[in-house]
N, C-alpha and C positions, 0 to 999 in steps of 0.2 A: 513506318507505314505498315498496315496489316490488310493482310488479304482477305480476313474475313469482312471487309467490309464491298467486295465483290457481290454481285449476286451469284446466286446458283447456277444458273446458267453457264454461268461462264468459269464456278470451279469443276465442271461435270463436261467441260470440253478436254479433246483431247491435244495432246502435245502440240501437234501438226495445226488444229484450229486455234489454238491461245496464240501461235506463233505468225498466223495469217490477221488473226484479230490485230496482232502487233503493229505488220506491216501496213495493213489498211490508216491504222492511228498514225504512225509516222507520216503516210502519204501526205492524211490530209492534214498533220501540221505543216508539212514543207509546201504546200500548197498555198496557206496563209502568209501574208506579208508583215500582219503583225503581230505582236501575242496578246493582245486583250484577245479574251475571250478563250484563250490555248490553255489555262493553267491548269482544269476540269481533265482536257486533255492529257497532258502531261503526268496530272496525278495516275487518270488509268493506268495510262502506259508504265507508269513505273509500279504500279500491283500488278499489271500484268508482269510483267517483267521479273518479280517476287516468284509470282506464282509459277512461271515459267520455268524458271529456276527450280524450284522444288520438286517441281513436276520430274526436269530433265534428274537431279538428284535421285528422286524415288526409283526412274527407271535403271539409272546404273546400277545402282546398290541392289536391284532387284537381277539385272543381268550379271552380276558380279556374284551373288551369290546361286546363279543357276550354271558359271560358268566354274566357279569353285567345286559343285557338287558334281561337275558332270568331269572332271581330272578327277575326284572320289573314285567314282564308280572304276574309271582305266585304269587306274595305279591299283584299287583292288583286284580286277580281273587280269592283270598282268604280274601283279602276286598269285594270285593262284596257280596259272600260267607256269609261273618258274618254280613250285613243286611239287 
């Protein structure tokens, strides 16, 4: 299943709103008693879900590498330090 078949909208939300978009779909499929009509649903939710995922992927690997460069910077100012 691919996420480019999301609209715009919704790949241009942020972490916190794909994650609330989420719960709102979950609600109202638990709210239903049967699944005609739920599949449409379901599909979103599992691109959402995708997208969510990459989303949450992109931010680590963006914090991972700001938390990499930021031990850089101490370990050289603490070499300096000690000569």
């Amino acid at each position: 299943m691919k996420v480019k078949n999301l609209p715009d909208d919704i790949k241009n939300k942020s972490l916190n709103e794909l994650t609330d978009l989420a719960n709102n779909i979950i609600e109202k499929l638990e709210d239903k008693n049967t699944l005609e009509g739920s599949v449409e649903e379901y599909q979103k939710l599992i691109k959402l879900n995708l997208l969510i995922e990459k989303e949450f992927q992109k931010a680590s690997k963006e914090l991972s590498q700001s938390t990499r460069e930021k031990i850089q910077k101490v370990l050289k100012k603490n070499e300096k330090k000690t000569k």
